[in-house]
N, C-alpha and C positions, 0 to 999 in steps of 0.2 A: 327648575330641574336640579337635580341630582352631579353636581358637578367633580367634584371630591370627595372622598372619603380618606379617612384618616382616622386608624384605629388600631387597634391590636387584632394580629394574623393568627385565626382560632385554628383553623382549618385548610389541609390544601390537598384537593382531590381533583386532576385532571381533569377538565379547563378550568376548575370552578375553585375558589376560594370564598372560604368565609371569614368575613371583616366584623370586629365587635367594637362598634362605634357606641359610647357611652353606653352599657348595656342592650341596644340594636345590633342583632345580627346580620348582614346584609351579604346574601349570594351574589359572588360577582364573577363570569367567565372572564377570565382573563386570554389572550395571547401566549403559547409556549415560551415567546421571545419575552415575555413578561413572568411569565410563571418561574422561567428560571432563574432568574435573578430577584426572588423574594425572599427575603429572610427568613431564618427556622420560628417554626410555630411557637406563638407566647409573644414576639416580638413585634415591635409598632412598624407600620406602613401607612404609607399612603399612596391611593391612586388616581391618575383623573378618569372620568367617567364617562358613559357614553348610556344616557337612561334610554329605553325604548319601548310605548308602550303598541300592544299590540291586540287585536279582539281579542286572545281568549289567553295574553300572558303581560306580567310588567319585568321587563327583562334588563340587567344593567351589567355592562361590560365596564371592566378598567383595563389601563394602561399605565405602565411606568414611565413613559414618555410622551409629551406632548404632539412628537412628532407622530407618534405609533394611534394617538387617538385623531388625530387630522386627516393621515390615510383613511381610517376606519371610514371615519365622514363621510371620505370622497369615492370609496368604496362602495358603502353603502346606497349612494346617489344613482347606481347604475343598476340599470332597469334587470332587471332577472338576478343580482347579487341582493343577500340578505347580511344577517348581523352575521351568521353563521357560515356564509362563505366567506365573510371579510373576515372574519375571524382566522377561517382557517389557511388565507391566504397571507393572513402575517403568523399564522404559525410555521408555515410554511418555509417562509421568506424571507421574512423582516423587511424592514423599511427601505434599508439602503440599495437590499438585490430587488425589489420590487422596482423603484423609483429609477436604476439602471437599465431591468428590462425594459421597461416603459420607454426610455430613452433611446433604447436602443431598438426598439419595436420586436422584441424576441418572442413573439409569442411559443415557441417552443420552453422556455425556461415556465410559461407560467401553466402549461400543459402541465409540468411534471408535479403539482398542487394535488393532492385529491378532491375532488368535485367540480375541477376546473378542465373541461374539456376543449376543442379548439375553438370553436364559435365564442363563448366567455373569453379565453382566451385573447381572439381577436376584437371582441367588443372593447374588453378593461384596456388594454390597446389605445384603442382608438378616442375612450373616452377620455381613457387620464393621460394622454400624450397633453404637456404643457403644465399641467396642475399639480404635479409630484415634482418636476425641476426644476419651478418658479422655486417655490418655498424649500426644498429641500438638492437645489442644484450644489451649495458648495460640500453638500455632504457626500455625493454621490463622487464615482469616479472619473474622473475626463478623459473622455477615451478617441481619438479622432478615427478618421474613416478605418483606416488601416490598422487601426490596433481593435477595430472590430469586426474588422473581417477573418483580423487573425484569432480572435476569441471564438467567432462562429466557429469555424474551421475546425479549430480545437476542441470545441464541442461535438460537431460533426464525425468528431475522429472516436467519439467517445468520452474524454474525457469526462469529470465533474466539470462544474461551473468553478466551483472551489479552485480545483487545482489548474485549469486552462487561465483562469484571473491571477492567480500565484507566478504561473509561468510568464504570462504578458508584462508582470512588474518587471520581472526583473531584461526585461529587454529595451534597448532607446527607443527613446521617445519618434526618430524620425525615419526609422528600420521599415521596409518594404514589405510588404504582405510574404512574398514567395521565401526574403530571407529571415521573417520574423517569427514562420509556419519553422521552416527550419531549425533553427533557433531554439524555438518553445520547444520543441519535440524533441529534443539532443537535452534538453532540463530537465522535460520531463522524465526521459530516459534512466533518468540516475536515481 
């Protein structure tokens, strides 16, 4: 299969980029979280791959990170998710908010994805609970009981994810739910 490519980046039109491997053009949908950090057209890349053939198509995603095509994988593995929702769930999210919500069983963060509704939702849940923070636990953030409950909260209140994870940094590590709500909220304030 189709592991790698490595070529010169002809083409870049939302999801899809074209890669001219020794004179072979190759369409590849890539991830937003990947699309954006490609270099300008003319310039050499490389991506890892994720071939996929299907009755009536031969479809081939990349990634600029190893980590970002291992999700795709385990993404994919889940019954009612396709290449195309995995896709759009690390467009979405990227690896690390993905791999967090998972941990932290939020299915509200993965609500807010397009084509991910709450059932999916709670399935990817349920499925990749243990298999995103085996392989990718040191990347992710450590967050104990109370500093996510203060997160939820914070969300609950409206916040972003962005900016209620911004506020919780800067608060201790052994701060109480009710004074760490307060807290984040007088930060965010400002």
């Amino acid at each position: 299969m189709i592991g790698r490519l490595s070529g010169t980046l002809v083409e870049k039109m939302p999801p899809e980029v074209l890669v001219d491997c020794h004179g072979v053009g190759y369409e590849v949908q890539v991830p937003m979280s990947t699309f954006y950090n490609l270099p300008a057209v003319g310039e050499t890349i490389t991506l890892l791959t994720q071939f996929i053939v299907r009755e009536d198509a031969q479809l081939l995603y990349g990634f600029g990170t190893a980590e970002e095509r291992q999700t795709f994988r385990e993404l994919i593995k889940i019954t009612g998710v396709g290449p195309r929702t995995a896709l759009s769930i690390l467009s979405g999210m990227g690896v690390t908010d993905l791999a967090q919500a998972v941990s932290l069983q939020e299915a509200g963060r993965l609500v807010k994805v397009p084509g991910i509704g709450k059932k999916t939702a709670e399935r990817l849940l349920l499925e990749l609970k243990g298999k995103l923070g085996a392989d990718m636990g040191a990347r992710t953030v450590a967050v104990n009981d109370a500093q996510a409950d203060i997160l939820q909260a914070l969300v609950a209140l409206g916040y972003s994810d962005k900016d209620a994870a911004a506020a919780l940094k800067l608060l201790p590590a052994d701060i109480s739910v009710t004074d760490g709500i307060k807290q984040a909220l007088k930060a965010l304030a400002k």
